[in-house]
N, C-alpha and C positions, 0 to 999 in steps of 0.2 A: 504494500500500500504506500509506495514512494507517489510524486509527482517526478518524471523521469522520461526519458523517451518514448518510452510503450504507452506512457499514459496518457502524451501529449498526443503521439501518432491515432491512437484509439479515440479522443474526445476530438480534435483536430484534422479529420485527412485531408481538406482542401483546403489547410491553412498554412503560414508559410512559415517557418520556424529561423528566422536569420541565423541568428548565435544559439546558440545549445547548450549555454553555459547556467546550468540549471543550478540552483540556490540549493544547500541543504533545508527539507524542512521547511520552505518558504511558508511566511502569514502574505493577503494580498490586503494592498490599501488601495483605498479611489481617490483620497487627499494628500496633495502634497505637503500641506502644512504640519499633518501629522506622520507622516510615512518615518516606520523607525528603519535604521539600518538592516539592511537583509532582503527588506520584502520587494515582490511582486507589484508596478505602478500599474493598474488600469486604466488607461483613458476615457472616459464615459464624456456621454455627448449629454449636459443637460439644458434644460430651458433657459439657464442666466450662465454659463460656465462649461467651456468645453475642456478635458482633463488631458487633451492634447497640447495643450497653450501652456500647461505645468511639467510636462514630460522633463522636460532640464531641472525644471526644479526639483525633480522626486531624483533626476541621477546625481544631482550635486550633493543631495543629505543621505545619498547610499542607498539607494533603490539598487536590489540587485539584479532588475529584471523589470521588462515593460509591457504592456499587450496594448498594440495601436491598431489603429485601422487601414486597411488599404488604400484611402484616398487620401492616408494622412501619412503616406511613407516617405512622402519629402524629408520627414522629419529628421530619419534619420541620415541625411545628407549633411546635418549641420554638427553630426558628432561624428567624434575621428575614429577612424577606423577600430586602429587598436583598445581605442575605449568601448568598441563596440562588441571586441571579440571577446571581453570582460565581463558580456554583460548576459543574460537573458532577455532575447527579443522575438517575440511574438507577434504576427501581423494578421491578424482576421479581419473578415467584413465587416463586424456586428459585434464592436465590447460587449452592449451590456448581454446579448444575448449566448455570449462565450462564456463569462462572469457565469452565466444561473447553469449554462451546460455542464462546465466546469466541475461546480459546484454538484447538478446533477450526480454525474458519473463519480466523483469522489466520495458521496452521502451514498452508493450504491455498493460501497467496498465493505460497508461497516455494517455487522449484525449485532450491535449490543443495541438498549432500550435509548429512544430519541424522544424526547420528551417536549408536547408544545403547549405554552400558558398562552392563552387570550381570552377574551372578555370585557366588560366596557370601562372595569373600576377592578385595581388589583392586581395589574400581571405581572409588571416588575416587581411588589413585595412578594407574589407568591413565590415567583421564577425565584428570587434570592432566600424564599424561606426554605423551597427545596434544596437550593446548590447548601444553604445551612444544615439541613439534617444531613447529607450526606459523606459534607466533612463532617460531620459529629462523627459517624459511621466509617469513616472508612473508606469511603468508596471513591477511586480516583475519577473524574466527572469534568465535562468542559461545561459552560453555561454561558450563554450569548451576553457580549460587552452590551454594559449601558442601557439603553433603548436605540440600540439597532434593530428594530423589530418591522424593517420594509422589506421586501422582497430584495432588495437588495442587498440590506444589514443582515438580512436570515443567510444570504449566498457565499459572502465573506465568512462570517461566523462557521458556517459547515466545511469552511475551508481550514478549519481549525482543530477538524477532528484528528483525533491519533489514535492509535492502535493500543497505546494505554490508557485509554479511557476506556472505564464500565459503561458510561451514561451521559447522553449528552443532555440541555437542558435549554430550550429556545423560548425567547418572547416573540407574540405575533399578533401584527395589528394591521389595520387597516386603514384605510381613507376612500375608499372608491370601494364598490360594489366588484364582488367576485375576485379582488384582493386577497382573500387569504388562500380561496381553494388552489389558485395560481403558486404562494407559497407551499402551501400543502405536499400542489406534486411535485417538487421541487425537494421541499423536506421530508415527507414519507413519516411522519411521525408514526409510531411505534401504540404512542398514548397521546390523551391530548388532555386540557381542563380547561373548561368556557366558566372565568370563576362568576362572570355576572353578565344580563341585561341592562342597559342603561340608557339616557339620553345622551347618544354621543353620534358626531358623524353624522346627523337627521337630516341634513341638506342633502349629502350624498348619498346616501341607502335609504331613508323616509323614515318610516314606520318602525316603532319597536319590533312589530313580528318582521319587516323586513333587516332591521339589527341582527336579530337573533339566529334567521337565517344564514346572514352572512356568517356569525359567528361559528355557529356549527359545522359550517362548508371545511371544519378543522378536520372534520372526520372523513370528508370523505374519497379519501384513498387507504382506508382502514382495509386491514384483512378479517378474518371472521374471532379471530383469536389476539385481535386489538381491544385494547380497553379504554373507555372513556370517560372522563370523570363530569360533570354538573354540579350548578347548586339546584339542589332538589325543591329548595324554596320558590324557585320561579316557574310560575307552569310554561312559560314560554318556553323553556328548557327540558322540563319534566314529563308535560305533556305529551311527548313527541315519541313516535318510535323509533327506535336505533338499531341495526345490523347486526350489532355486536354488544357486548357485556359495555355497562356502565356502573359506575361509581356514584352516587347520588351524594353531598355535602349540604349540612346546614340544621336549621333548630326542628322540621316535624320529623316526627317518629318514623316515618318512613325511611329517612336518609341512613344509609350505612356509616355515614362518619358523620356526630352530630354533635352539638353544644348546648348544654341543659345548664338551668341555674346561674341563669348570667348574675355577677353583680359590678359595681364599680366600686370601691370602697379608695379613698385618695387618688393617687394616680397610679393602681394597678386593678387588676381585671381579674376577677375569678371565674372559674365556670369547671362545671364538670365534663370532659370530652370524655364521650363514647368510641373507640372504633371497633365496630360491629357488637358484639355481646361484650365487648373489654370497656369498663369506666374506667377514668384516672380525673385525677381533682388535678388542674391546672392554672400558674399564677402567671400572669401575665405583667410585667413593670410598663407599665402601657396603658392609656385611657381611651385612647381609638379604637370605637367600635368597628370599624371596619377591620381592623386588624386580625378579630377571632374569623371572620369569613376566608379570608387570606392564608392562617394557621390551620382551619380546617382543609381548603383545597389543597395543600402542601402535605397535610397529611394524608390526604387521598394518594396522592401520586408515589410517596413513600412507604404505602403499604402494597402497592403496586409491582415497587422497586423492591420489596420484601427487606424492606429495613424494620428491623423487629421492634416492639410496639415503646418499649423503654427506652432506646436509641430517642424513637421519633419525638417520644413526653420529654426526653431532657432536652434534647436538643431548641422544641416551641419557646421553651421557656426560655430561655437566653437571650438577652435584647440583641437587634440588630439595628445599624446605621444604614439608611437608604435616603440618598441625597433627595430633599425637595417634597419628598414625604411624611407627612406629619413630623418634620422633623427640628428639633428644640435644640434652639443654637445660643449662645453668650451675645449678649447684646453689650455695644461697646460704652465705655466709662461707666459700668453697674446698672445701668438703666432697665435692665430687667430680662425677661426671655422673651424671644421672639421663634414664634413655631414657624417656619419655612415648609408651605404646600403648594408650593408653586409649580411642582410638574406641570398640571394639567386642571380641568374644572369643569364637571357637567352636574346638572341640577343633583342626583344622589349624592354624588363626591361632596359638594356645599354641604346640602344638609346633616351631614355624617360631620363633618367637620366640627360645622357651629357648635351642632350639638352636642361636642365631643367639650370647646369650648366651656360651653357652659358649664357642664359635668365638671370642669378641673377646680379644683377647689383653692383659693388664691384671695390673696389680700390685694394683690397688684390691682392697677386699674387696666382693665380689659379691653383693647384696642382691636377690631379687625379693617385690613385692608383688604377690599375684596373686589377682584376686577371682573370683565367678561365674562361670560360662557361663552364662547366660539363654538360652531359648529351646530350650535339648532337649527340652524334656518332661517330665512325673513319670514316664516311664519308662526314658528315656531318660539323664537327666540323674546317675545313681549311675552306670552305668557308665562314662562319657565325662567325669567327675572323677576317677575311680578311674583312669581312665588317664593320666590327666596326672602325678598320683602316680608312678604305675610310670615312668613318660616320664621324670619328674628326677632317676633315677638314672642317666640319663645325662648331667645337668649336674653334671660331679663338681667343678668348680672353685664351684660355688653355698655362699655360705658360711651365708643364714640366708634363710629363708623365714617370709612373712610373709601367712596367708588369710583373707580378708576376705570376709563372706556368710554362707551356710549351707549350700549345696550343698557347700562344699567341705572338708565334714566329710567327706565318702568320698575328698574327696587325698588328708585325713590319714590315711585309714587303710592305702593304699600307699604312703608315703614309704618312703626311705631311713633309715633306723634311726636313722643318725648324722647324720643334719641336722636342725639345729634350726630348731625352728616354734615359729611364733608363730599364733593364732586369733583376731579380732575379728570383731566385729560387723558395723563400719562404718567407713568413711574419716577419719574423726573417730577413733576409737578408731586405728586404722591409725597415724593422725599422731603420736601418742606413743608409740608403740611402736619407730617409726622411726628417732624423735628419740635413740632411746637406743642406737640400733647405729650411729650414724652418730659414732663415737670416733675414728674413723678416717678417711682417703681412701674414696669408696665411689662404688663402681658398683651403681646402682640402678634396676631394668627396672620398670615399674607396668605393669598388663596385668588389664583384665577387662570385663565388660560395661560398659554405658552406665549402666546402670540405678543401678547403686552410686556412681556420681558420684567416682569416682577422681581424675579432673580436676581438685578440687578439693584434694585430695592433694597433685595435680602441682605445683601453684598456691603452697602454702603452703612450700615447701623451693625452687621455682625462682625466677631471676631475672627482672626485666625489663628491658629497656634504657629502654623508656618504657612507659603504660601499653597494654594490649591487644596489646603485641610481645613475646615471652617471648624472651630471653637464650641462641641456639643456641650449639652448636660443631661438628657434622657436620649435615649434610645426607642426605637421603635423593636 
């Protein structure tokens, strides 16, 4: 299972292999800006940037190897020879379409379990609570950088598989309709877990049952002896017939992996997890409720993976750090803690939040910045503002609200009478506004789409320990 001659000839025959100077081992990048020594340059042709225009740049920082296109073989007329015979150079008609073959053919060497998280809230904590149990366990495992979770980030990432891995472990998401089953056959998942239904994407796919569909499109290049996991709580999930054995997750008695006895008692979470006939009493150092829906799909996948059931309980319980996720960072000169949620934002994720909010129990005076929802819709998107409005009349302990965008001029117009707001623009505008309620100790939640670059927000009032480590104090 090298990347080598045979392999190149076998995925390749009408392509043109210049140099043959093959990398040991090679990872492949698309970015020059990040490309580490060693790897494979892909030129992709995209809507604002063509990665042929960087080709020098990714061989000056050690690209050890390049894949261009045929109408772009000028290129290599402007490197010298002998640096060419240095190097790995591949010429096809169609990068990105070599990328996913690529990718294809080298996901097709490996029979150990491939494992795919998607769903509309959760896939990055699940994906990292499973790559967590199974360092707990033992078990050597790759598990997809980041949120590379595009058809693309899935083609890279599989290019990372080796022969000493047990299990691989991939995120997978969408924007466009028929997005994932495209991933799918590409990836060939083993197993998959759809952890939820949500408002997300609605301009592009519509309708929650149109959601839901996509989502499941995870299964199907399943074989009959593939397992799939769900949360059993949604009949848009549950309802449905499937092919093959599923794994149901969540709090009714149906569910093979369940959580009974919720409580939140300070800032940790008790509850009792079932899997299948086995209880175990489990503490979570963690006030987000989303979080136990997340540790139940992760346990799904882990008993799957037959990692035995005391591996799985100790491992839940361990806090883990996931950037941008409900995540409680040191706010600079003592000013308090500021929770950073700024991945992403659709009506469920808010309301889980606020409400998570409110639940924490604090002297501070309680601040949220809360921007957009992207991706409802222009039709959708007034009413599912508007409720988040109505929603924060139930964080009565919220002492100043701060909204950032445009959409979310229909919050303001179901607030709470007596809570005061604040409106900007932009995150820049945000930051001074901030500046001037923070008189005080404060607890401060930031929470919106990607789009509004809130992160930057986060960035400017949090600490770091060094740079690129931002300054925790809980864990998720």
């Amino acid at each position: 299972m090298n990347f080598d001659k045979e392999f190149i000839s076998r995925v390749f025959p009408n392509d043109v292999l210049v140099s043959d100077v093959i990398p040991h081992n090679p990872s492949f990048s698309i970015d020059s800006r990040t490309i580490q020594k060693g790897d494979i340059f892909v030129a992709l042709q995209g809507c604002v940037h063509d990665g042929h225009d960087f080709v020098y740049d990714a061989i000056k920082k050690g690209a050890a190897g390049i894949i261009i296109q045929h109408d772009r073989r000028d290129l290599l007329s402007k490197i010298p020879k002998e640096q060419i015979q240095t190097l790995f150079v591949l010429v096809v008609y169609d990068t990105l379409q070599a990328l996913f073959e690529c990718a294809r053919a080298w996901r097709a060497q490996f029979s150990y379990p491939v494992v795919a998280v998607t769903g509309s809230l959760g896939k990055t904590s699940t994906k990292e609570r499973i790559s967590h149990i199974l360092k707990e366990y033992g078990m050597p495992h790759l598990v997809s950088r980041a949120n590379q979770n595009t058809r693309i980030g899935v083609a890279l990432n599989i290019l990372r598989m080796r022969t000493e891995h047990h299990a691989a472990i991939y995120e997978v998401a969408t924007g466009n309709r028929g997005d994932i089953a495209l991933i799918a056959d590409i990836l060939r998942p083993t197993t998959a877990v759809v952890t939820s239904i949500g408002h997300q994407h609605m301009e592009e796919l519509g309708s929650l049952q149109d959601i839901a569909h996509e989502k499941r499109s995870i299964f199907k290049y399943f074989s009959e002896d593939s397992i799939g996991v769900i949360c059993g709580d949604q009949a848009l999930l549950s309802s449905v017939s499937y092919g093959h054995p599923m794994i149901k997750f969540g709090s009714k008695s149906t569910n093979q992996i369940q959580m009974r006895k919720v409580s939140i008692v300070g800032d940790t979470i008790h509850f009792v997890l079932k899997i299948y006939q086995e209880k175990y009493t489990i503490t979570l150092k963690q006030t987000h409720e989303g979080t136990i829906q997340n540790v139940l799909a992760a346990t799904a996948i882990a008993h799957i993976l037959q990692v035995p059931n005391d591996v799985i309980v100790k491992a839940i319980q361990k806090p883990i750090s996931i950037p941008g996720r409900f995540e409680y960072c040191t706010m600079k000169n003592n000013k308090g803690i500021l929770i950073n949620d700024t991945y992403n934002a659709n009506p469920e994720g808010v309301k889980v939040a606020l409400a998570t909010l409110e639940n924490i129990e604090s002297t501070a005076k309680k601040i949220v910045v809360l921007g957009d929802m992207k991706g409802l819709g222009r039709h959708y998107a007034p009413f599912w503002h508007r409720q988040i409005g109505r929603f924060l009349r139930k964080v009565q302990s919220l002492k100043k609200l701060i909204l950032v965008g445009t959409d979310v001029q229909w919050t303001k117009k179901t607030l709470p009478m007596e809570l005061p707001v604040s409106m900007v623009g932009s995150w820049q505008e945000a930051v001074e506004v901030l500046k001037k309620d923070l008189d005080t100790e404060a607890l401060v939640l930031v929470k919106g789409s990607r789009s509004l670059h809130l992160e930057n927000l986060v960035n400017e009032f949090t600490v770091f320990d060094q740079p690129g480590e931002r300054k925790q104090v809980w864990h998720q």
